[in-house]
C-alpha positions in Angstrom: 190.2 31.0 151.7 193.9 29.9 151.1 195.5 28.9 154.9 198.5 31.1 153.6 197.4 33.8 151.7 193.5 33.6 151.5 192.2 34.4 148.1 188.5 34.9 147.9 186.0 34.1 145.4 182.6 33.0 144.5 180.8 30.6 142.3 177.9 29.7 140.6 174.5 29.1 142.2 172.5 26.5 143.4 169.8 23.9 143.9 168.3 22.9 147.4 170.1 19.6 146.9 173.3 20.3 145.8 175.8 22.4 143.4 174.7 22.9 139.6 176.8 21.7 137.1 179.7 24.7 136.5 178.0 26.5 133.4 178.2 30.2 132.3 174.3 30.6 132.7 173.9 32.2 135.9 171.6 30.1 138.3 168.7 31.6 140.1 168.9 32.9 143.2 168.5 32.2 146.8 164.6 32.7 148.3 165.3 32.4 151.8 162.1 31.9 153.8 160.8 34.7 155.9 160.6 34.1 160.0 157.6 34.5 161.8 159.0 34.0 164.5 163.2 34.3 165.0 164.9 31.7 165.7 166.6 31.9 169.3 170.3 31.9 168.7 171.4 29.4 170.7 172.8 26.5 168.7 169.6 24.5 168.8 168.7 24.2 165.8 165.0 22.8 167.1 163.5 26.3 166.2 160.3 25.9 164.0 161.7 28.2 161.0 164.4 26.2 160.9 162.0 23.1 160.0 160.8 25.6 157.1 163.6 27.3 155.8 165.3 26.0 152.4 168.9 24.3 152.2 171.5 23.7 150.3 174.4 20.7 150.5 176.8 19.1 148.7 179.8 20.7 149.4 183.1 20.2 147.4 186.4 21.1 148.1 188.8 24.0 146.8 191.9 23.4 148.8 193.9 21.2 148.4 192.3 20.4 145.3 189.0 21.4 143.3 185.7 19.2 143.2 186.3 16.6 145.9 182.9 16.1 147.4 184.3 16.3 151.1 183.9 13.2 153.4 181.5 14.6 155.9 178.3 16.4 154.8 177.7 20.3 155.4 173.7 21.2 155.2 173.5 25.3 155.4 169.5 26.9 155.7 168.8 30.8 155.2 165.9 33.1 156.2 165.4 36.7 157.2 162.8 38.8 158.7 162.5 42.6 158.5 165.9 43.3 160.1 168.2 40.5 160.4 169.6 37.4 158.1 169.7 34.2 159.7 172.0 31.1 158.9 171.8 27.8 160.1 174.4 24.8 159.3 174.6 21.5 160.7 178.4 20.0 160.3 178.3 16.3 160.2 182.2 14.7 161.3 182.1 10.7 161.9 185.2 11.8 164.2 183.2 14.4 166.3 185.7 13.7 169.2 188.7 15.0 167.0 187.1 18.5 165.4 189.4 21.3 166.4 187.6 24.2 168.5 187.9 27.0 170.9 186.7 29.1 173.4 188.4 32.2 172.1 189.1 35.8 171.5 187.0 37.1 168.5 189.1 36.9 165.3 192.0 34.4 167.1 190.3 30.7 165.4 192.1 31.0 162.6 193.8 26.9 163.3 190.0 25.8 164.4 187.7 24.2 162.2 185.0 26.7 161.0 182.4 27.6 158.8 182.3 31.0 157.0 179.9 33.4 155.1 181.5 35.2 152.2 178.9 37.8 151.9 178.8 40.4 149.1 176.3 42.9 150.4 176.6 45.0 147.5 176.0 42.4 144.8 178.5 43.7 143.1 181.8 41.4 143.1 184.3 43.6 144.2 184.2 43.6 148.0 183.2 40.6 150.7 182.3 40.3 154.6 184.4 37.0 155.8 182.0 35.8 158.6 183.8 33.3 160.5 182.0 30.7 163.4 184.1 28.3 164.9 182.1 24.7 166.6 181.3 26.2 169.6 179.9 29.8 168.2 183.1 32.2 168.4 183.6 34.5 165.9 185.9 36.0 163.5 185.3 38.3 160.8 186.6 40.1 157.8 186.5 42.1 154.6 187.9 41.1 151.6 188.9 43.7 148.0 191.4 44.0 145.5 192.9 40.5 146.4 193.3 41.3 150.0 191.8 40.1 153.3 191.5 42.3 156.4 190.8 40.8 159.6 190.8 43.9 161.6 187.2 44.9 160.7 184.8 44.1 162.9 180.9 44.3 162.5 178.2 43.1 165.1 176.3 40.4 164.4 175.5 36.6 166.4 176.2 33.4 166.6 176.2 30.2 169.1 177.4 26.7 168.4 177.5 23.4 169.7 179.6 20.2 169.2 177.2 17.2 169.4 177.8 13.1 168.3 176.9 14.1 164.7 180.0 16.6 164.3 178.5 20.0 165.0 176.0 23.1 164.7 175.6 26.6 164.0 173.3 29.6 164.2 173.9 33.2 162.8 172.0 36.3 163.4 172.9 39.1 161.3 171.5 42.5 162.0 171.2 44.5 158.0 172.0 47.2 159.9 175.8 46.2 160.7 175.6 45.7 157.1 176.0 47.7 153.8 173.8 47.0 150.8 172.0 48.5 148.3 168.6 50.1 147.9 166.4 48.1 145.8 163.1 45.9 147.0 164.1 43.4 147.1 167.5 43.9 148.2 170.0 41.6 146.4 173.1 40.1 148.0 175.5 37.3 146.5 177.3 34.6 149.0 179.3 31.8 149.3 179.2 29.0 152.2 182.4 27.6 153.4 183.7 24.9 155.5 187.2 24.2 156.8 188.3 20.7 158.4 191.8 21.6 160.2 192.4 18.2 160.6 192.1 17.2 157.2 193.9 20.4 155.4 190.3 20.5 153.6 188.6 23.7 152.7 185.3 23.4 150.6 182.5 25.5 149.5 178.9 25.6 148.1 178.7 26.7 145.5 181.3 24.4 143.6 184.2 27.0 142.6 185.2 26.3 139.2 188.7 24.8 138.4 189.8 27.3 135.3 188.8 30.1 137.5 190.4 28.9 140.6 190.2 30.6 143.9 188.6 33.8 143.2 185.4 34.0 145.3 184.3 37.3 144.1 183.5 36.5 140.4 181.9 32.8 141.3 178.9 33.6 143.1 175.4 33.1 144.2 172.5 35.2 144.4 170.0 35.8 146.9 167.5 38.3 147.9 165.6 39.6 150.7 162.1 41.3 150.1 160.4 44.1 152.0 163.4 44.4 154.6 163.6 47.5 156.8 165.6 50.4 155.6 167.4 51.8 158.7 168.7 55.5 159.2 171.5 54.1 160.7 172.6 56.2 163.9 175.5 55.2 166.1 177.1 56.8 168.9 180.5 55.3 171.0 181.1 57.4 173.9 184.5 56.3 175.6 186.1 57.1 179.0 190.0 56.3 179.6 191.9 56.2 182.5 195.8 55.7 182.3 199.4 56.2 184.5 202.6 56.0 183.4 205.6 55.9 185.1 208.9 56.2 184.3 212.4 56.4 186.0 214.1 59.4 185.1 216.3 59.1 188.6 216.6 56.7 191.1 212.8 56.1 191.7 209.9 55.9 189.5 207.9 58.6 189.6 204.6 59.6 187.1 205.1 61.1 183.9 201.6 61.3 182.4 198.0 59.9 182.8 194.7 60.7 183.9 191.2 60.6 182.1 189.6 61.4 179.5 186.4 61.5 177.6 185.9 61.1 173.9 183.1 60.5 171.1 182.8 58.5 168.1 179.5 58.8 165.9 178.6 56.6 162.8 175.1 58.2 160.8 174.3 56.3 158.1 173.4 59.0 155.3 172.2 56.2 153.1 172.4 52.8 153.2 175.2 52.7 151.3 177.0 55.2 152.4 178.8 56.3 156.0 180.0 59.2 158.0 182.1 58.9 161.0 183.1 61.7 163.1 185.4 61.3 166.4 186.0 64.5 168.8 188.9 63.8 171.3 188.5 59.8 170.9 190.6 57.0 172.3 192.7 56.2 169.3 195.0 54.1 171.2 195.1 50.2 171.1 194.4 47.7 173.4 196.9 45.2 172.5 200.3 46.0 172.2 202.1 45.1 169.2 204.5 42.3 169.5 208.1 43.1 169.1 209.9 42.6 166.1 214.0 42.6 165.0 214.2 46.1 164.7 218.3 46.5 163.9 219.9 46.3 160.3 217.0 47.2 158.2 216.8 49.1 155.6 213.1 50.4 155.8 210.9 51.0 158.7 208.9 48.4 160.2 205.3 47.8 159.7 202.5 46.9 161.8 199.3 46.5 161.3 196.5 49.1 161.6 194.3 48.0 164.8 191.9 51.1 165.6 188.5 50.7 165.0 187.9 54.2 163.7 190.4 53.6 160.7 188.9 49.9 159.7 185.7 50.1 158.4 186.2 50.8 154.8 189.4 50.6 154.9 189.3 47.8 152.1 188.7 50.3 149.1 192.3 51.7 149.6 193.5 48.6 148.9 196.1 48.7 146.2 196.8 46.8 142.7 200.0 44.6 142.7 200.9 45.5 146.4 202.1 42.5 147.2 204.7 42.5 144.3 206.1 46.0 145.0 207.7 48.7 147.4 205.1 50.4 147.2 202.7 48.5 149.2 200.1 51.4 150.8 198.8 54.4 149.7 197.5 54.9 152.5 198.6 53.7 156.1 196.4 55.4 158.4 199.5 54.4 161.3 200.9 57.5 159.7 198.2 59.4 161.7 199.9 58.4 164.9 198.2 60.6 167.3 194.8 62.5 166.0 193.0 64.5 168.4 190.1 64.5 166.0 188.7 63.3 162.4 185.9 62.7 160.1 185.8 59.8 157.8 183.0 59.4 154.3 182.8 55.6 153.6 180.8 53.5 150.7 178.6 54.0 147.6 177.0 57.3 146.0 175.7 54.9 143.2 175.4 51.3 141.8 178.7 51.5 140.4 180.7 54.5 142.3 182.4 54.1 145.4 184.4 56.4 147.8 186.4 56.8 150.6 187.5 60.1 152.8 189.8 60.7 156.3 190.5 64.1 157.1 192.6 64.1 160.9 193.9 66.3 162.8 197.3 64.8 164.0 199.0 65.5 167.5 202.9 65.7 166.4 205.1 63.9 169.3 206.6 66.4 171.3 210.7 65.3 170.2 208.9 66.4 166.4 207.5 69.6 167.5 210.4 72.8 166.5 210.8 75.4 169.0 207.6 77.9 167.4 206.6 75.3 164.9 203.5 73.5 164.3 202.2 71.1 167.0 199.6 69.3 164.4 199.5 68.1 161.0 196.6 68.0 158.5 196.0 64.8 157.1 193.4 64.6 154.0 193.0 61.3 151.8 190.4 60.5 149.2 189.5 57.7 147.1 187.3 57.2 144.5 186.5 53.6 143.2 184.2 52.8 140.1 183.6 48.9 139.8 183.5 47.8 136.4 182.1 44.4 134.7 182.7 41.1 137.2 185.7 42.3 140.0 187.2 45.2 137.7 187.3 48.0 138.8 189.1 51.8 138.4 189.6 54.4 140.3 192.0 57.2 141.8 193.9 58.5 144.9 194.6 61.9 146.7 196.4 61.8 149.6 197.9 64.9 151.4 199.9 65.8 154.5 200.7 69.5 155.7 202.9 70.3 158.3 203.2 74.0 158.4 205.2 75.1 155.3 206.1 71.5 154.9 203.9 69.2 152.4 203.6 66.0 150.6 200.7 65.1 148.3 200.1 61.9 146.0 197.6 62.0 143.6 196.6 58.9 140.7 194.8 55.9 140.0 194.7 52.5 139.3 192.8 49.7 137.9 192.0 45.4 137.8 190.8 44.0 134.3 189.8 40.4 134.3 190.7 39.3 130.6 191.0 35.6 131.2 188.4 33.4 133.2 191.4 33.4 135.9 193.5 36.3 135.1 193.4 40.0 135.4 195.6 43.0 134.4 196.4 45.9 136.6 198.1 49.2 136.7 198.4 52.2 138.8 200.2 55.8 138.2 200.6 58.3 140.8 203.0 61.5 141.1 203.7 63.1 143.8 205.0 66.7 145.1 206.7 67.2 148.1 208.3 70.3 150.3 210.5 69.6 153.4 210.1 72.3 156.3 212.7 75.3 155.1 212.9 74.2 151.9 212.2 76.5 149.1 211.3 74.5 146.1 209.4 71.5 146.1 210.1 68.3 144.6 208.5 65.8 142.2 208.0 62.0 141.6 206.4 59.3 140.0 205.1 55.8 140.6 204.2 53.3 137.9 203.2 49.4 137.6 202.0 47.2 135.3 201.1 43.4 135.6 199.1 40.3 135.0 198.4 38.0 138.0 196.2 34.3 137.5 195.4 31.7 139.7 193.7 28.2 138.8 194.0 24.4 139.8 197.2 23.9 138.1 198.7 27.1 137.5 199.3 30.6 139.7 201.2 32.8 137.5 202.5 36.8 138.2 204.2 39.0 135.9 204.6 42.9 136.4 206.9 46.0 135.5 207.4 48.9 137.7 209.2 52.4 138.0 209.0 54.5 141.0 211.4 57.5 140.5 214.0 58.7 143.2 212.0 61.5 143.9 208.8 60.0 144.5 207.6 60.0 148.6 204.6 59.3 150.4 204.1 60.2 154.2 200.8 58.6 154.5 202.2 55.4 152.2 204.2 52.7 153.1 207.3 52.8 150.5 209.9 50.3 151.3 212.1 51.7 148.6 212.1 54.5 145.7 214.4 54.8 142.7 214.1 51.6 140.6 212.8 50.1 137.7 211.9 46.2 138.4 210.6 43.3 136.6 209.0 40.3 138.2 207.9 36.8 137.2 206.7 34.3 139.5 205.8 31.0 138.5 204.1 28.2 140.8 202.3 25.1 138.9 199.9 23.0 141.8 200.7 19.8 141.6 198.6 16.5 142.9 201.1 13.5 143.0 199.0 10.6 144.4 201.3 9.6 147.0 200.0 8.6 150.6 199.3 12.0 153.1 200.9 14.5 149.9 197.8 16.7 149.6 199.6 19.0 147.0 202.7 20.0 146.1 203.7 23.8 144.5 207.0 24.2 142.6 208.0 27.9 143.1 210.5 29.7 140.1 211.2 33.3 141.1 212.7 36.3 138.9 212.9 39.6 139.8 215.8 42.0 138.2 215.8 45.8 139.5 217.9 48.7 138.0 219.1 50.3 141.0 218.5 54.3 139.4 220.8 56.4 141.7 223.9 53.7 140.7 222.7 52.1 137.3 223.5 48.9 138.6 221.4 46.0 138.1 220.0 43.6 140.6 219.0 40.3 140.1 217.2 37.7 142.3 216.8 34.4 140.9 214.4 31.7 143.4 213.1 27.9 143.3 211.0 26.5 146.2 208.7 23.6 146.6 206.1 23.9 149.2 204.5 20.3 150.4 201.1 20.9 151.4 200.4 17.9 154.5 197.5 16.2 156.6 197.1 18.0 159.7 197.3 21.5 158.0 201.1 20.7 157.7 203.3 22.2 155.1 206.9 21.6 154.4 208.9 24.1 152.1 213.0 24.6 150.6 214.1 27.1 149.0 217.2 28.7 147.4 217.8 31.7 145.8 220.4 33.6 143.6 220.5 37.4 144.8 222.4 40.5 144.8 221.4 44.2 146.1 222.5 47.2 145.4 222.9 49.9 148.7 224.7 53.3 148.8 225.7 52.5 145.0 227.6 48.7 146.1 226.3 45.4 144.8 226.3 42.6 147.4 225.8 39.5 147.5 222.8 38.1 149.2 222.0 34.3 148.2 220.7 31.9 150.4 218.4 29.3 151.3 215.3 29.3 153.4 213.9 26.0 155.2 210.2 25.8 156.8 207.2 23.8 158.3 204.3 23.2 160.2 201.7 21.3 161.8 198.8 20.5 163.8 200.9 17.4 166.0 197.6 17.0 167.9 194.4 18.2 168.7 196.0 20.4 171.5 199.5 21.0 169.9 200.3 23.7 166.9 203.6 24.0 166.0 205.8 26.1 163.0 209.1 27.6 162.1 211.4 28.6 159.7 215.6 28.6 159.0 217.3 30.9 156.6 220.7 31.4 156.1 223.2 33.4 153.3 224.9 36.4 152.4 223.9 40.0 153.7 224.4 43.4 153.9 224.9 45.4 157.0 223.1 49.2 156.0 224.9 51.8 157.2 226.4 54.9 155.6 229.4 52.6 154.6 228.1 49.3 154.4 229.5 46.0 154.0 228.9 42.4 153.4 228.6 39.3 155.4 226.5 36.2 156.4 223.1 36.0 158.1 221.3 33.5 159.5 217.2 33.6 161.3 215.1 31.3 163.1 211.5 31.7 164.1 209.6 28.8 166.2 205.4 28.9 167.3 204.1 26.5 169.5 200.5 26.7 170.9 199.1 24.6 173.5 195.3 23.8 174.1 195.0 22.2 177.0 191.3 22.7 177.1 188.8 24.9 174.8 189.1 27.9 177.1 192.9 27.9 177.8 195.9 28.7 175.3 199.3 28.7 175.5 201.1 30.2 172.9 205.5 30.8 173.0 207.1 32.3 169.9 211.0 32.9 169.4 212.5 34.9 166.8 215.9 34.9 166.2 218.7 36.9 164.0 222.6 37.3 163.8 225.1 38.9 161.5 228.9 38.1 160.8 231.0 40.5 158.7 232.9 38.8 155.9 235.6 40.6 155.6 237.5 39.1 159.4 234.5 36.7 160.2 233.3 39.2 163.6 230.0 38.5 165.4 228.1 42.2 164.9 224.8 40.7 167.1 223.1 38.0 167.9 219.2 39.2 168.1 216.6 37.1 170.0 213.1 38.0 171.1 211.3 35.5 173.4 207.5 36.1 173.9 205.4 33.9 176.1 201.1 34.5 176.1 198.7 32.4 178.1 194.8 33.4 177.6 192.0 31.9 179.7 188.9 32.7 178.3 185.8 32.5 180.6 183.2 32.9 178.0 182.4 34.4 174.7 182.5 37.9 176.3 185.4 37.6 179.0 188.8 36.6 178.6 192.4 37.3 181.1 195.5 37.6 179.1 199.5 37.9 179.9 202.2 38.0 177.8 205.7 38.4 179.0 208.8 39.0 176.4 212.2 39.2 176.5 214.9 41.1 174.2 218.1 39.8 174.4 220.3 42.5 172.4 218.7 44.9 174.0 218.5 43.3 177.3 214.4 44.5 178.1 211.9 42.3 180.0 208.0 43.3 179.0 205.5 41.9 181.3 201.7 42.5 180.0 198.3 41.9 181.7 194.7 42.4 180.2 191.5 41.4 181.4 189.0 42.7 178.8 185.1 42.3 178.5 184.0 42.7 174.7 179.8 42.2 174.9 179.9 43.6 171.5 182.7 45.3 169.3 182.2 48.7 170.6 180.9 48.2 173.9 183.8 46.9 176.0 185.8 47.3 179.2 189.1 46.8 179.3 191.8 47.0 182.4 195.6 46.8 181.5 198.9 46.5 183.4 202.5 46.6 181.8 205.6 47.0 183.5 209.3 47.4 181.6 212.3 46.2 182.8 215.6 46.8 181.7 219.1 45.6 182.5 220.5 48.6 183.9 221.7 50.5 187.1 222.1 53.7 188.9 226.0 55.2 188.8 226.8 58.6 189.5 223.8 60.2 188.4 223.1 57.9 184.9 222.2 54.9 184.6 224.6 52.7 183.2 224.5 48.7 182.0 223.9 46.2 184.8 223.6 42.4 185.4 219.8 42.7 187.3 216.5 44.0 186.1 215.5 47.6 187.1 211.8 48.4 186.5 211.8 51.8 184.2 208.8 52.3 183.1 205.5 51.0 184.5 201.8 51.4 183.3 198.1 51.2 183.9 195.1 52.0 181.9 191.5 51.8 182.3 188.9 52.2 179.4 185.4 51.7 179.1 183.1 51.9 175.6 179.3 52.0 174.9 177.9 51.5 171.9 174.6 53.4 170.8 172.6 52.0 167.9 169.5 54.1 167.0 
């Protein structure tokens, strides 16, 4: 997986002593022995089956560079039994004092040293499970489709590790009912081991991945199959029980605004296999951790944070979206639009070998400054995907996606589609129109929504081209559209170059052109780029840019060159640091805007003093100066502060504090949360807001001293039920 941006894939097969030679004659696969007895999952890996059980080794690297056999060896061993698949790996390090490892929050060891299972329970390349262990047994976890990796799924499974004088080693349980896989005896599966050496910017895998096919883990992969497993009717049921009171100060004292409990119930029932339904009455849709703050002055689209609920995750992947990256037009669905749903039902996975689908219908709470005097108080929400995979990772498929707010409407209906045509290169497309009514209206209105591109990615070359029109009256209120009324063209260019010079792991040249036609104005923008991105020992980086820019807002061009500075590093085995400078022209959006000069800073230190305690301060900075007479408009800080002590696998205490200079707000955060398993949890929260403000004459007014205005507590408590 790419540190950046990871891009999956998966390779050939295998021998019990090493990787094959790269060939298009597809290896046999995996046997893994059976278990007559499981192995205890404790890190030890002492247990008899594991004296029985095949192996593979050999690893070879991917990132920086392909083939590299890597300097420590990696030995992974597989079996199963009835229900569960179990993994074994024993990381040798001749520098076991310097491997990078933490007692952590499950999915937070990203900058650790790790070992991962890319596991395609279908067997069909187009989807993976990322399942991450760090040295000393913490997880992450992940699914990966469509050239995107989501870290907010989580699945149950286990895992323990242990950091010895050898380096270090692993044990994995995984339960094939947590799972999704297909029916046949045996059952076939396709994986990928992977390592990671933080230390050493070093990712490799086994299987070898293949140079002229480059990163892509889903069409490089190895078989294996498990024989006369159970087949569960999968039955799950999460009841949850909240707490919560808020306070706010609408006068000169705080006084309670909302709060008390609640009971809700989410249930998973597995109809096959392959295919889920989830149904939630009156559930906590709420999330645990807050989002962090972001610049939220002179933008020009909303912001966008990530989707966290577990109810909206699993599956999630087969929305995923062709050319996404490259366009304003980055979701077609963004379940955040749901904000508030006081119930939903949700049809997730495979009705054959080949078809795939995906269904939310939600019943959405509208907030009460949205509700008209005798309007609606709810919404209907109603999205459905269909998704048929094709030869290798291609795939096609279509969209509907509908919201209904009384009289008022929008619905987006299309498809798209991935090719691969080249070894390392596939085509895409998608096409989608869309009708839409605004409350009073009489008449609706009408859009569209087209793209076109080619995107490959090898050892020497990652290249992107794409086309796109989305029409001025094209919407989407359970999308994410950062802008409508364009036609663009793209290019990006980055070669991956290897000079052999001392500590330079790689080095990628970045040429960048992207030209818009502004449709409401005709004008034409144009942004013109060059970067070069040092890849370093230490998982460093060091990157420059410049680019050549104009935009077009309101029907004015303006300039916006500038240049963009960055890097990062692992200092130490405790110390993580990274930030970035940008500076150049700007426009200020507003309904007369005007140009002027911007600059940004963001800085991220972390400090490990010890495997269970992390430090973490971030700083984000950004100011605007008119051009026209050279006036400050704002200077825009946010300072964030987190320290987490985590007792154990299953128990951690976390704070965060964060200040907001323009707007002159304190946020202090405290959460002590118990996760045995994801669903069954307890969590206890406290969050006070302060703001620089004081009581005159019956408003409040700006002051020089905090005044606490809003204050809250919450409570919440989860079970989870597997029949």
């Amino acid at each position: 997986m790419i540190p950046s941006a990871r891009a999956f894939a998966i390779p050939p097969a295998s021998t019990l002593a090493g990787s094959p030679a790269l060939a298009a004659t597809p290896a046999p696969p995996l046997v893994p022995v059976r278990a007559a007895v499981p192995p205890v999952i404790d890190g030890d890996l002492g247990d008899a089956v594991w004296q029985q059980a095949p192996s593979v080794t050999g690893f070879k690297t991917w990132y920086p560079d392909f083939g590299k056999d890597m300097p420590d060896q990696t030995v992974a061993y597989y079996a199963y039994d009835a229900e569960n698949i179990y993994f074994a790996f024993r990381a040798f390090d001749s520098e076991p004092g310097r491997i990078k490892a933490s007692v952590a929050a499950r999915d937070t060891i990203s900058a650790d040293d790790w070992i991962c299972i890319n596991l395609d329970s279908f067997g069909d390349q187009q989807a993976l499970y990322g399942l991450y262990v760090n040295p000393l047994g913490i997880q992450g976890d992940s699914r990966y489709a469509a050239g995107k990796e989501d870290y907010g799924v989580d699945i149950v499974w286990y895992s323990a590790g242990r950091i010895d004088d050898k380096g270090y080693t692993i044990e994995v349980r995984i339960p094939f009912k947590s799972l999704r896989y297909g029916g046949s005896n045996p059952v076939r599966m396709r994986l990928i081991f992977e390592r990671r050496i933080t230390r050493r910017s070093e990712q490799g895998t086994w299987p070898e991945l293949d140079p002229k096919i480059g990163p892509n883990f889903l069409v490089q992969n190895t078989g294996i199959e498990f024989a006369n497993i159970r087949h569960y009717t999968l039955l799950e049921v999460l009841p949850d029980a909240t707490y919560s009171r808020h306070l706010t100060r609408p006068g000169e004292t705080l006084e309670q605004t909302s709060g008390g409990g609640d009971l809700g119930v989410t249930a998973k029932y597995g109809v096959t296999a392959q295919l889920t339904l989830d149904g939630a009455i009156n559930p906590d849709f709420s999330q645990v951790e807050a989002d962090a703050g972001q610049i939220d002055i002179n933008r020009r689209y909303a912001l966008f944070f990530p989707e966290k609920r577990p109810f909206f995750l699993e599956g999630r992947e087969l929305f995923n979206l062709v050319g996404a990256d490259n366009n304003p037009l980055q979701y077609i669905v963004y379940t955040r639009t749901i904000e508030n749903p006081a119930g939903g039902a949700k049809l997730t996975g495979k009705v054959s070998g080949a078809d795939n689908i995906s269904a939310i219908y939600a019943v959405d709470e509208l907030a009460d400054d949205a509700v008209a005097p005798g309007g609606p108080s709810h919404a209907q929400v109603a999205v459905a995907r269909y998704k048929r995979s094709l030869n290798e990772d291609s795939y096609a498929g279509g969209f509907y996606t509908g919201r209904e707010v009384g009289d008022a409407f929008n619905r987006v209906f299309g498809g798209d589609a991935s090719i691969r045509v080249t070894k390392s290169g596939s085509i895409g497309f998608f096409a989608f129109g869309s009708e839409t009514k605004q409350d009073g209206a009489a008449e609706s209105t009408g859009g569209h929504a087209v793209l076109g591109n080619y995107s490959a990615d090898s050892r020497n070359l990652a290249l992107y081209l794409g086309a796109q029109e989305i029409s001025q009256g094209f919407e989407t209120w359970t999308g994410y559209l950062t802008r409508a009324g364009l036609f663009q063209g793209t290019a990006v260019v980055t070669p991956h170059l290897y000079p052999k010079i001392r500590n330079v792991r790689r080095v990628d040249p970045t040429l960048t052109m992207d030209h818009l036609r502004d449709e409401a104005s005709g004008i034409w923008e144009h942004y013109n780029g060059a970067s070069v991105t040092v890849r370093l020992p230490r998982n460093g980086n060091l990157s420059a840019g410049y680019h050549w820019s104009n935009e077009v807002f309101n029907g004015e061009s303006f300039p916006t060159s500038g240049v963009r500075l960055a890097a990062g590093a692992q200092l130490t085995k405790q110390v993580t640091v990274s930030g970035s400078v940008t500076h150049g022209d700007a426009i200020y959006y507003a309904a007369n805007p005007f140009g002027g000069t911007s600059s940004g800073a963001s800085l991220l230190l972390r400090y490990q003093p010890a495997e269970q305690w992390q430090f973490e301060g971030r700083a984000t900075y950004a100011g605007f100066s008119r051009a026209s007479d050279g006036r400050r408009l704002y200077d825009y800080a946010i300072y964030r502060g987190k320290a987490s002590f985590q007792v154990n696998r299953y128990l951690f205490f976390r704070a965060i504090v964060e200040y907001n200079t323009y707007r002159r707000q304190l946020l202090t955060d405290f959460l002590a949360s118990f996760t045995y398993i994801p669903g069954t949890v307890l969590h206890a929260g406290y969050g006070s807001f302060y703001e620089k403000v004081r009581w005159d004459e019956g408003r409040y007014v700006p002051g020089t001293s905090f005044l606490e205005t809003r204050r809250g507590f919450f409570f919440k408590a989860s079970y989870l039920w597997r029949l």
